[in-house]
C-alpha positions as CSV (number, residue, x, y, z in Angstrom):
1,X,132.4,86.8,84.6
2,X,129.8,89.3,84.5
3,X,127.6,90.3,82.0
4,X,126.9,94.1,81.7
5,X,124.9,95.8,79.6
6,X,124.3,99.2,79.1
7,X,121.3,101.2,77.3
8,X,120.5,104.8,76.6
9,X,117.3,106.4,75.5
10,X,116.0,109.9,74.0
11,X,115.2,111.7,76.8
12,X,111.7,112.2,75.2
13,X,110.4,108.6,75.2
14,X,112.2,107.8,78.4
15,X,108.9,106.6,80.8
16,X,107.5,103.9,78.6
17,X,111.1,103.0,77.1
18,X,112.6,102.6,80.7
19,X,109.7,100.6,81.9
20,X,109.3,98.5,79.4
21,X,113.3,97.9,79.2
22,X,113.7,96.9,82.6
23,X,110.5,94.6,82.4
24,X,111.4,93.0,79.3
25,X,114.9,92.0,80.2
26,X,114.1,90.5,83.7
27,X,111.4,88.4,82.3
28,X,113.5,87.3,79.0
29,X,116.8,86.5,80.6
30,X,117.2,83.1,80.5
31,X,117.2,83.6,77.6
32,X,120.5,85.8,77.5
33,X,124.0,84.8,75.5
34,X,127.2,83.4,77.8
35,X,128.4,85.8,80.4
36,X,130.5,88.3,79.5
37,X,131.9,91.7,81.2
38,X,131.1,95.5,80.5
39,X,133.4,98.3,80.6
40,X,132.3,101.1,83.0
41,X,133.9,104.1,80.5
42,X,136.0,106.6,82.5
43,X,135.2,104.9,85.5
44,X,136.4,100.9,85.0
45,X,138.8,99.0,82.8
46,X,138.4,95.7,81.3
47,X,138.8,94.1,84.8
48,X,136.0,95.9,86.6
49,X,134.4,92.2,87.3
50,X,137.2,92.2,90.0
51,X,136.8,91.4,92.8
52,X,135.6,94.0,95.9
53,X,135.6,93.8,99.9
54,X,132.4,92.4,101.0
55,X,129.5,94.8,101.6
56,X,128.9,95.9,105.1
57,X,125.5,94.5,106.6
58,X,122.9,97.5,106.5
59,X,120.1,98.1,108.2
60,X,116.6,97.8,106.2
61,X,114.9,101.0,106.3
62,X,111.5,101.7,107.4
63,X,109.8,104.7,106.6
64,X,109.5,106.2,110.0
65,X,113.3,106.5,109.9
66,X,113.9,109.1,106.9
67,X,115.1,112.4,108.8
68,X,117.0,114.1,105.4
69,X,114.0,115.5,104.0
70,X,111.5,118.0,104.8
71,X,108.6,115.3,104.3
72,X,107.7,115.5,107.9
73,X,103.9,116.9,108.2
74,X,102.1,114.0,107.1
75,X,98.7,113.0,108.1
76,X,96.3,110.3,107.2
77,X,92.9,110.9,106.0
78,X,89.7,109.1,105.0
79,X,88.6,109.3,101.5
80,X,84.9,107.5,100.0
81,X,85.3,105.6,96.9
82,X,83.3,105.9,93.8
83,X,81.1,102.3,94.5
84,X,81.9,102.4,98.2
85,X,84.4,101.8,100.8
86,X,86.7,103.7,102.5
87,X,90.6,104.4,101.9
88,X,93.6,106.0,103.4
89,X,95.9,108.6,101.5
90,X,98.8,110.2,103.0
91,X,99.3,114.0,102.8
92,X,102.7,115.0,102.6
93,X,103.9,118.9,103.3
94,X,106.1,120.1,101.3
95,X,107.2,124.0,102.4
96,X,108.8,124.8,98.9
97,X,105.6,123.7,97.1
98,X,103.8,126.6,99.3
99,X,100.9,123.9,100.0
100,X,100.3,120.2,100.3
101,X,100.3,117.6,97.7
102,X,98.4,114.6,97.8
103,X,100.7,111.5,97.6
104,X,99.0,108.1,96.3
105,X,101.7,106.4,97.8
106,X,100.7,103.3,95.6
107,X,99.9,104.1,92.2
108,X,97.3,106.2,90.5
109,X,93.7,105.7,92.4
110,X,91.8,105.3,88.9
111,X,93.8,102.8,87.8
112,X,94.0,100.7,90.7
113,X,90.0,100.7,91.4
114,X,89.0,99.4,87.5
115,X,87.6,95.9,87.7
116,X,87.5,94.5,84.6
117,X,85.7,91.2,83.4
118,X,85.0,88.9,80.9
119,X,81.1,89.3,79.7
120,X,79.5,86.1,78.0
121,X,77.3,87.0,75.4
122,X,76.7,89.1,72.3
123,X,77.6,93.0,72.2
124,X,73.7,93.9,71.3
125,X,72.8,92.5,74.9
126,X,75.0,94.2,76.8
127,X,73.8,97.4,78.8
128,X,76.1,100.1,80.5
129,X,77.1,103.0,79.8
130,X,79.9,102.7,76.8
131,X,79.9,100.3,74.3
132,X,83.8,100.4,72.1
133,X,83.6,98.3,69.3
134,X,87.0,97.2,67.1
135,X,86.6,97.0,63.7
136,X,88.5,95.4,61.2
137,X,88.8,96.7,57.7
138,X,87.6,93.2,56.2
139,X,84.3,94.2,57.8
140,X,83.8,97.3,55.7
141,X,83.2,97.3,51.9
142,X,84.9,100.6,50.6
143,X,83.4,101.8,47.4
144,X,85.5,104.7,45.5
145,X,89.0,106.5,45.9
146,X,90.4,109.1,47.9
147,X,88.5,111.6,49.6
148,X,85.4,110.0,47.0
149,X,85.6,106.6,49.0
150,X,83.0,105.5,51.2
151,X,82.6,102.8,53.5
152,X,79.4,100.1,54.1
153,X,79.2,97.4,56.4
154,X,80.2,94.2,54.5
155,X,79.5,91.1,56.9
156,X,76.2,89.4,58.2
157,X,77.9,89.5,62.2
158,X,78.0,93.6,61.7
159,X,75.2,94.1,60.2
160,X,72.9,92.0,62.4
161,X,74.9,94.2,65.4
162,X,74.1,97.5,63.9
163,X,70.6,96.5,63.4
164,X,70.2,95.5,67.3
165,X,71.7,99.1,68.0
166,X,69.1,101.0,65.9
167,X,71.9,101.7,62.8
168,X,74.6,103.9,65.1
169,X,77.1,101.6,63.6
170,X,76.5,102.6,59.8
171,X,75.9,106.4,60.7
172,X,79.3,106.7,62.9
173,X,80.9,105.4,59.5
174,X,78.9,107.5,57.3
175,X,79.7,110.7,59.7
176,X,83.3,109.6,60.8
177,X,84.8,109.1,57.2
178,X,85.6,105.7,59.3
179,X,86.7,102.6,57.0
180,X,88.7,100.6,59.3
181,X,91.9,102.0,59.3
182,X,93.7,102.7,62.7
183,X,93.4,105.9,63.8
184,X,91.1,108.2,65.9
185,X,87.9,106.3,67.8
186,X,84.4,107.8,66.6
187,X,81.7,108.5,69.3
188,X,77.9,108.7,69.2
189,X,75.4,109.3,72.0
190,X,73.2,106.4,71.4
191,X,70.7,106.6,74.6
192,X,68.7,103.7,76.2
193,X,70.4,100.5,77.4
194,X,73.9,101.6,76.0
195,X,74.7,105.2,76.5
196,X,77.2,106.3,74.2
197,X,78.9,103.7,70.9
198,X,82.3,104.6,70.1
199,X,83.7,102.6,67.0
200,X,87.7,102.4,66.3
201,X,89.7,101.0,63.4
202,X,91.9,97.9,63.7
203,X,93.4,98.2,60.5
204,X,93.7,94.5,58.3
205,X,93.3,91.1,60.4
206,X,95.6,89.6,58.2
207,X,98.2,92.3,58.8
208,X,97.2,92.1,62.8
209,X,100.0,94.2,64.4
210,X,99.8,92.6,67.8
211,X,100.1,93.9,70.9
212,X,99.9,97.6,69.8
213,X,96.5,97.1,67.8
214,X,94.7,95.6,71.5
215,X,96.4,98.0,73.4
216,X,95.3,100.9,70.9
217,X,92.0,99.3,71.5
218,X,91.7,99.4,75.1
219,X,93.5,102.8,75.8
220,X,90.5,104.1,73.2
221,X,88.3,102.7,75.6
222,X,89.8,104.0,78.5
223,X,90.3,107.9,77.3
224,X,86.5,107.5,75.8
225,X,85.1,106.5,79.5
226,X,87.2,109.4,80.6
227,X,86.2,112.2,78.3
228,X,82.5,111.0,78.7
229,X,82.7,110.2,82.3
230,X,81.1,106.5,81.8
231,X,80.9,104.0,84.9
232,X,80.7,101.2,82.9
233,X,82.2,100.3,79.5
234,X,82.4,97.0,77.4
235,X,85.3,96.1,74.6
236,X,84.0,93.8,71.8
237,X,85.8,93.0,68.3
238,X,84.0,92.2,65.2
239,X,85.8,90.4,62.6
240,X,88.2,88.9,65.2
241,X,91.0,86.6,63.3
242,X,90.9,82.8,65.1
243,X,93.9,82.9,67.7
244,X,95.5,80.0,69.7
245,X,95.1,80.4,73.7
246,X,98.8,82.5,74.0
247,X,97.6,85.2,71.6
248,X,94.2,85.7,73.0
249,X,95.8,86.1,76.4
250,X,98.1,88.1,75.2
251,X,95.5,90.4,73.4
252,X,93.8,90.5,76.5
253,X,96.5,91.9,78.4
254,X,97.2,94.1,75.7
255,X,93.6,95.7,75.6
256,X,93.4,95.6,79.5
257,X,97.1,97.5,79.9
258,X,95.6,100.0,77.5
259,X,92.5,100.5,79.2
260,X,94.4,101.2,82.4
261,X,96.4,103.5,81.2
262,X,93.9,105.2,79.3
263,X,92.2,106.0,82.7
264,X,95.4,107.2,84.1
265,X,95.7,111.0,84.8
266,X,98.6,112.9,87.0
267,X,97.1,116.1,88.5
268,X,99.1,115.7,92.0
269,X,100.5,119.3,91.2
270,X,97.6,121.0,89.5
271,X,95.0,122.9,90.9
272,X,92.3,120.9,89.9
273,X,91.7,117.7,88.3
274,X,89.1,115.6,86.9
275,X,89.7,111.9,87.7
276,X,88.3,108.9,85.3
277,X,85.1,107.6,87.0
278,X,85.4,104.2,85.2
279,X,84.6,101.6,87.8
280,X,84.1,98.2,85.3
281,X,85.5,97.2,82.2
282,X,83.9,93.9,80.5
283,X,85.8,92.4,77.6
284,X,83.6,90.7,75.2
285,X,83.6,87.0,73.9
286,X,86.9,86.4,74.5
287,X,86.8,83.7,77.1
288,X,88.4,84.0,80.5
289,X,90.6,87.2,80.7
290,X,91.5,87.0,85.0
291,X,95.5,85.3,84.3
292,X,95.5,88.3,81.4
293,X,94.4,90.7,83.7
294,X,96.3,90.1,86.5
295,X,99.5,90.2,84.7
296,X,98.5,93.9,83.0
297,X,97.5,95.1,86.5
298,X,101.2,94.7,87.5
299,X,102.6,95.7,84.7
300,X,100.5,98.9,84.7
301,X,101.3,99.7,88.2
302,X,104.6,99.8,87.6
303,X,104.4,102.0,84.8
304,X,102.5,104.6,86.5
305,X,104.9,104.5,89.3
306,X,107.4,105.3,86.7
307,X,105.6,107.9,84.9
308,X,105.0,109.6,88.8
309,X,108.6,109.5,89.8
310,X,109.4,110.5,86.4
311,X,106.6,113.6,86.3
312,X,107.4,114.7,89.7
313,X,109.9,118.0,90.5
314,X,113.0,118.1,92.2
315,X,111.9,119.9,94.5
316,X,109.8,116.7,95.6
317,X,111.7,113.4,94.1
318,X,114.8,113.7,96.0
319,X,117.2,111.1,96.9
320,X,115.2,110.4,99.9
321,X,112.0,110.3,97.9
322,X,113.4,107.7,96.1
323,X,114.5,105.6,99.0
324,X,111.2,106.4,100.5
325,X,109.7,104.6,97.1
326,X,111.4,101.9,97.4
327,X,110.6,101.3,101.0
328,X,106.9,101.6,100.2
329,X,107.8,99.1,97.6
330,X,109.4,96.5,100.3
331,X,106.7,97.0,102.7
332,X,103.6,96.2,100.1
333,X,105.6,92.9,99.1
334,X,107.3,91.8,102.5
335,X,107.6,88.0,101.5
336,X,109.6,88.7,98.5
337,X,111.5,92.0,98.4
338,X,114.1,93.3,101.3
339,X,115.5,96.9,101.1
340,X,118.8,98.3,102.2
341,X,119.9,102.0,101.8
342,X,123.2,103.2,102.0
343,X,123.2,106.5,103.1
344,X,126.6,108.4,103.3
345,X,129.2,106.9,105.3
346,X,128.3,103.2,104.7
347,X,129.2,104.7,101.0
348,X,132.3,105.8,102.0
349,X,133.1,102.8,104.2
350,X,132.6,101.2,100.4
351,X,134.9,103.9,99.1
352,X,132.6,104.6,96.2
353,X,134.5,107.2,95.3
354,X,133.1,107.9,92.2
355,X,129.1,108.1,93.1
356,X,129.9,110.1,96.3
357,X,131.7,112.8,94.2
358,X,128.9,113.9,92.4
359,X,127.3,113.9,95.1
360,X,128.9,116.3,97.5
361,X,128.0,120.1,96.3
362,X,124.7,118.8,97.2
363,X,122.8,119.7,100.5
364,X,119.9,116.7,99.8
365,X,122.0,113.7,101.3
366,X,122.8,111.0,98.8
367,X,121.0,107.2,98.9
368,X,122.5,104.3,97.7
369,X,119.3,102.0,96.9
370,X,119.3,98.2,97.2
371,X,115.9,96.3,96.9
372,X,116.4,92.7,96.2
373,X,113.7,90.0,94.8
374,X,114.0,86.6,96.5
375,X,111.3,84.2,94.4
376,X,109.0,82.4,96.8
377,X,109.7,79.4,98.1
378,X,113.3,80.8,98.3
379,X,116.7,80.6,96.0
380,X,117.6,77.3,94.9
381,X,121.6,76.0,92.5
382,X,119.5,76.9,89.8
383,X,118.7,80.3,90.3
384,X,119.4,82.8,87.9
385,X,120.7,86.6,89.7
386,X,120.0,89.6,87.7
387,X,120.5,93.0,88.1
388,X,118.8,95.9,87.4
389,X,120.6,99.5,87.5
390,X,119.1,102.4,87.5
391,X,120.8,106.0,87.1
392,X,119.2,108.4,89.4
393,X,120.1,112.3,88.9
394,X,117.4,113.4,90.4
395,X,118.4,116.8,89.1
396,X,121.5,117.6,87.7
397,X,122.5,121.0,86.9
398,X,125.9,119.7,85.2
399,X,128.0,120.7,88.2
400,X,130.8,123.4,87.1
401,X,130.0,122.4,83.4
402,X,126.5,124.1,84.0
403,X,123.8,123.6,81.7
404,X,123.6,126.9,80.2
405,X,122.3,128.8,77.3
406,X,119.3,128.0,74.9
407,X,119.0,124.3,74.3
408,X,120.5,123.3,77.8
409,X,117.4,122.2,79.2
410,X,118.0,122.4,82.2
411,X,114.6,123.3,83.6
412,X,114.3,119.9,82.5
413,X,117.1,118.2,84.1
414,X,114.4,116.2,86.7
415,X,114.2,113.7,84.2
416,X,117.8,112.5,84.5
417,X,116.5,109.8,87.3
418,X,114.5,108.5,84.5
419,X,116.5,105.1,84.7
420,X,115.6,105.1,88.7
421,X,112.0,105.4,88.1
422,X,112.0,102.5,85.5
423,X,113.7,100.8,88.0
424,X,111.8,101.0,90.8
425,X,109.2,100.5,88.1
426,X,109.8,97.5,87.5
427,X,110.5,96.2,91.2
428,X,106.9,96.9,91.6
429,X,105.7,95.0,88.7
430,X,107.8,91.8,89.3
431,X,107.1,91.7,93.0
432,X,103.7,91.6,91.9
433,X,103.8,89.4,89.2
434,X,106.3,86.7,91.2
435,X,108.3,85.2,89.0
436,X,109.8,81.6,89.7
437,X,113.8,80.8,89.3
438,X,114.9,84.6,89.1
439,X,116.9,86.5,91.8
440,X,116.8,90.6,91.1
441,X,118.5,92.9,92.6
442,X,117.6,96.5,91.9
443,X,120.4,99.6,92.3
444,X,120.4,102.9,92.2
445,X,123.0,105.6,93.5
446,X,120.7,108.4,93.8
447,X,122.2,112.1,94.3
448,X,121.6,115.5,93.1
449,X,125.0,117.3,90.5
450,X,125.1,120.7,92.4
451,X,127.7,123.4,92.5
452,X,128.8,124.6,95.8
453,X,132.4,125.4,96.9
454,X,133.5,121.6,98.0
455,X,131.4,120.4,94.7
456,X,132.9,118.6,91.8
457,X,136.0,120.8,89.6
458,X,137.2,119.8,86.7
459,X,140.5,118.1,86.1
460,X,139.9,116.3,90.0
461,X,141.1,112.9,89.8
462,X,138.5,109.9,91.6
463,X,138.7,106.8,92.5
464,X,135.8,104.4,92.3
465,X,134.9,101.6,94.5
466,X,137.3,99.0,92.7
467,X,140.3,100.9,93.2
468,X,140.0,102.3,89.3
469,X,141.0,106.5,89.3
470,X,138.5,108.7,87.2
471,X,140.0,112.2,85.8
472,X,136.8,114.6,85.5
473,X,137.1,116.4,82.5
474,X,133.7,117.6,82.4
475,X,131.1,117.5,85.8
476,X,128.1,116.8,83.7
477,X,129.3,113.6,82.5
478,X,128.2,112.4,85.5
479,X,125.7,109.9,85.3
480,X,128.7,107.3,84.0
481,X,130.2,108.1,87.7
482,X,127.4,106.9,90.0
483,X,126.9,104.2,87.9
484,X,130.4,102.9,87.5
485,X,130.2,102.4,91.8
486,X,126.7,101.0,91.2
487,X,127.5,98.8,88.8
488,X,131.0,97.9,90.6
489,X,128.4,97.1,93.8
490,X,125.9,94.6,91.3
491,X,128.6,92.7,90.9
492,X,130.0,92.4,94.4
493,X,125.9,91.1,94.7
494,X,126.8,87.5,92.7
495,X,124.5,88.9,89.7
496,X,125.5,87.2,86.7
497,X,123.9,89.6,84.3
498,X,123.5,93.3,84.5
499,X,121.3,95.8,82.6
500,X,121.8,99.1,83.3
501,X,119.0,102.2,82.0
502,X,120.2,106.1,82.1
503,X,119.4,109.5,80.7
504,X,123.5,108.9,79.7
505,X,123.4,111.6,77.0
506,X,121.4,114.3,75.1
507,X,122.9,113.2,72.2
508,X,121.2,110.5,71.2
509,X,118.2,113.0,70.6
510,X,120.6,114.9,67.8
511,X,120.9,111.6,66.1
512,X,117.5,109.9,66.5
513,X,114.9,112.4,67.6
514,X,113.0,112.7,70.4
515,X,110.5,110.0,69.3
516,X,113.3,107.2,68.7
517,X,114.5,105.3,71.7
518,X,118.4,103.9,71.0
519,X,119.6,101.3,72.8
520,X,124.0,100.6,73.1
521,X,125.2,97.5,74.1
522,X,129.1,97.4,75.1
523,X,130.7,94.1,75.5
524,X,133.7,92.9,77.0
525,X,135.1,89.3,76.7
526,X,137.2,87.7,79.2
């Protein structure tokens, strides 16, 4: 038995949703309930966890061998670093982009060159060029209500800090109507030793919200040293609650994830852009931060991977750019992760049916994408196989069902491989972060939903890869076509437990909104 499950989001929160979806349920699923089986709708029945002909052996792809997409005028140039060094970045042509567009083939070059360190010693002493201090609201004595209230410093620790920093802590507060509460960071140029002080609000230690108050934190930090072009910044928290060794690290890699991201910035299709120039990060007084770091320097990566495949046009994040991915992926981590890629006729040898009829009014040729995480040291009785599914439209223009008329959004449409991108996502984080015990293999049948005379019609009748017929009603239903074959293919794999992560429906933004993220589970029992 096979478990499947499937989740949808609001096609507005879809590049940290999808990320963090994939992430989370590859690192928590041993901790899943007893197998069970999915139904595939209007692809599958209640038997789709039957059993399929054995996969044909495929060859791994190497970049040198895509030939389906104009990505052919590359070169490699030398770039200086900010600090030194030398690096390489590949520049792709692209003739319908009129130009050339600069392809950081792996990840965002801001985020990858911050350092960040732990800094013994008190805030006062440290020198550099921005200084972000949390603040708790238990450090503030607030006098008066309303817009009337004002806010002092209340502790000895504070005080004796804004007295080694010449007072810019009590007239940030006096200026920044600041008393503690989260919200927007206040900034100062402050001049000697420490360039700028930038205060933000934690809100209550004793009503610590976790993870989002230290990543609030360190993206603050990270936008600051952006806006104000710092080098150098530090972190420190005054008032910090007492927290055993899991939390710390865990607010550690919650204020270093937010600080990466805070650097982050996508200009690859803009004119001009002004990259962050932060080089170091130091976290204050909280011990040693490197097994914290480490872990938010994967996780990051593979969010900005997602947020770039994500961003990027269809004109440029084809079906082939997505294998392409995906091989850059293999070849970075070459002890753990392999790569296959299905193109066309191994598909049909398959008879997938289903993903391959969407597929066919396109000219882009179609990938089928299969990158697979062996643990090091091997598989052993006792290893748990996942898999990860990923829906990737890279556009879809509803097929004979267009997307038409006000509301359609179809200039929009290069979102709908927003489950791919989490995907490949979060191949790049685990192979980074190595888990032990876990087998993942990561799908996605990745096509384009055209119209063209041999395209898709209404009312035709297909038949997916387990021998299950499909009557197409509508052509833009069909992201639960590609993935009924992909998810028909996990299975033939040996996973035991399937999550699957789509753009499925623009419905879910009628019902929730487009800051609301829902999340479906069906579940079959055998």
């Amino acid at each position: 038995n096979v478990r499947f499950i499937h989740n949808s989001f609001t096609i507005h929160s879809f590049q940290t949703f999808f990320f963090k979806l994939a992430t989370i349920n590859i690192m928590l699923a041993r901790q899943a309930l007893s197998p069970v089986c999915r139904l595939a709708r209007h692809a599958t029945s209640p038997n789709v966890c039957s059993a399929v002909g054995a996969v044909p052996a495929c060859r791994v792809i190497q970049r040198s061998q895509f030939a389906g997409r104009a990505i052919h005028s590359t070169a490699e140039r030398a770039v200086v670093v900010p600090g030194g060094g030398v690096r390489s970045v590949t520049t792709c042509a692209f003739p319908n982009l009129g130009g050339t567009y600069s392809k950081e083939c792996k990840g965002n070059e801001a985020v990858k060159s911050l350092q960040i360190h732990e800094y013994e010693g008190e805030a006062g002493a440290w020198s550099g060029d921005l200084l972000v201090l949390g603040i708790f609201e238990e450090q503030l004595t607030v006098e008066g209500t309303g817009d009337a209230a004002v806010a002092s410093l209340a502790t000895d620790d504070i005080i004796s800090l804004d007295d080694s920093l010449g007072g810019i802590i009590s007239e940030l507060i006096a200026e920044g109507d600041f008393k503690g509460k989260p919200g927007k960071p206040v900034c100062s140029r402050l001049g000697g030793m420490i360039k700028r002080v930038a205060i933000v609000g934690m809100g209550k230690a004793s009503d610590l919200q976790g993870p989002k108050t230290w990543k609030a934190l360190g993206s603050a930090a990270g936008s600051l040293a952006k806006t104000h072009k710092a080098q150098s910044a530090a972190v420190a928290i005054l008032g910090q609650p007492t927290m055993d060794p899991s939390s710390n690290l865990a607010a550690i890699e919650a204020i270093s994830s937010g600080a990466l991201m805070g650097t982050y910035d996508d200009f690859r299709f803009k004119s001009k852009g002004k990259a962050s120039v932060l080089q170091t990060l130091e976290i204050i007084d909280m011990g040693n931060v490197e097994p914290a770091v480490a872990k938010a320097v994967a996780m990051t990566m593979g969010q900005v991977l997602t947020k770039q495949l994500v961003s990027a046009p269809p004109n440029t994040c084809t079906p082939t750019f997505l294998a392409e991915t995906a091989a850059e992926i293999a070849a970075e981590f070459p002890d753990v992760m392999t790569l296959k890629v299905l193109e066309k006729a191994e598909c049909e040898k398959l008879k997938m049916g289903a993903f391959l009829g969407v597929a066919e009014a396109s000219l882009e040729p179609p990938k089928f994408i299969h990158l697979t995480y062996t643990p090091p040291g091997g598989l052993t009785l006792s290893t748990l196989k996942l898999g990860i599914v990923g829906k990737g439209l890279t556009f879809d223009s509803g097929g004979y069902n267009l997307k038409a008329g006000a509301g359609s959004m179809i200039e929009m449409m290069k979102f709908d491989m927003g489950g791919s991108g989490a995907t490949l996502g979060a191949a790049k984080a685990i192979a980074a972060l190595r888990p032990m015990g876990v087998e993942v293999h990561f799908i996605v049948a990745a096509c384009e939903n055209m119209v063209s005379g041999r395209g898709l019609r209404p009312g035709d009748i297909l038949t997916a890869s387990n021998g299950k017929t499909i009557e197409v009603n509508n052509t833009d239903a069909e992201g639960r076509l590609t993935l009924a074959d992909a998810l028909v293919y996990a299975e033939s794999q040996g996973v035991t437990k399937v999550v699957d992560i789509a753009t499925l429906t623009g419905a879910c933004m009628v019902a929730l909104g487009g800051g609301v993220g829902a999340c479906r589970t069906f579940v079959t029992l055998s």
